[in-house]
C-alpha positions as CSV (number, residue, x, y, z in Angstrom):
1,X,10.4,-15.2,23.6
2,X,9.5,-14.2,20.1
3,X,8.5,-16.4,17.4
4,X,8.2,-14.2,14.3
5,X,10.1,-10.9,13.5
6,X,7.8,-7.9,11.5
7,X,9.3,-5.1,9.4
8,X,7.3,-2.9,7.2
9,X,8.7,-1.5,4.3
10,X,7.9,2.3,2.5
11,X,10.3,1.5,-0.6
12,X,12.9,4.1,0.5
13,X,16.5,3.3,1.4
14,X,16.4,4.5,5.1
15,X,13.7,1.6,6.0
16,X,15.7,-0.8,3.9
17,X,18.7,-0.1,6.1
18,X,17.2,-2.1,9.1
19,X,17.4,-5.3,6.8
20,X,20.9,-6.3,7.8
21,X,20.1,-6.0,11.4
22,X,16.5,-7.6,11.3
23,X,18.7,-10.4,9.3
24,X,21.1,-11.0,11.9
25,X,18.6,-11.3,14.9
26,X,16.1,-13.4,13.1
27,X,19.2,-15.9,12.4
28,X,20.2,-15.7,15.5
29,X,17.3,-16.6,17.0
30,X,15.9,-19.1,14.6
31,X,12.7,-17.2,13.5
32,X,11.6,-16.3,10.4
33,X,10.8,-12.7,9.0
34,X,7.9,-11.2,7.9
35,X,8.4,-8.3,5.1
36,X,5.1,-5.6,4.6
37,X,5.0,-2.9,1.9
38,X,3.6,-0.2,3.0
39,X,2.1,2.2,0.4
40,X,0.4,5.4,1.7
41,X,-3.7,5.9,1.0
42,X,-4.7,6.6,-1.8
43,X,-6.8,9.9,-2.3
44,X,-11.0,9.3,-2.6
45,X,-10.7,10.7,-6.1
46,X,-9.2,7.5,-7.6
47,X,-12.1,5.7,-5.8
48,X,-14.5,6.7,-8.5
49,X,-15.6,5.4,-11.6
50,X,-17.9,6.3,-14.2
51,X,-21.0,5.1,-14.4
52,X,-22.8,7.0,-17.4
53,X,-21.8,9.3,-19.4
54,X,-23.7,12.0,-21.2
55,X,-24.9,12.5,-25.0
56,X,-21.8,13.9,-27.6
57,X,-22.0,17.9,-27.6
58,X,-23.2,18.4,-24.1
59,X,-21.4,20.2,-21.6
60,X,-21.6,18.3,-18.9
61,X,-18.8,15.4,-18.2
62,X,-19.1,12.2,-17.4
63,X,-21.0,11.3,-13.8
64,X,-19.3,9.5,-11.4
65,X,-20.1,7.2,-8.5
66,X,-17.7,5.8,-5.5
67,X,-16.7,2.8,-5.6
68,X,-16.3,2.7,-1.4
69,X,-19.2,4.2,-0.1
């Protein structure tokens, strides 16, 4: 019926809690398991990186472009 069991994982304890159960079914069966971390988006913001920066003294900061466009 099923040939591969899938769990994805956040990090916290309450999704770890399934791991007992996914264990026994998945032993029971004979299939293996798959594990996923999940790790939410990241904000646009840290998708940026500097690409030239201006002369010492000025007032403006350093310009930026995405890195995903």
């Amino acid at each position: 019926m099923y040939d591969r069991i899938f769990v994805p994982l956040d990090g916290s304890p309450f999704a770890e809690q399934v791991l007992p159960y996914v264990t026994r079914i998945a032993t029971g069966m004979g299939i293996p398991v798959h594990l996923m971390q999940v790790v939410p988006r990241c904000p646009r913001l840290w998708l940026t990186r500097p690409t030239a920066y201006t002369r010492a003294g000025s007032q403006r900061g350093p310009t930026t472009k995405p890195w995903i466009t």
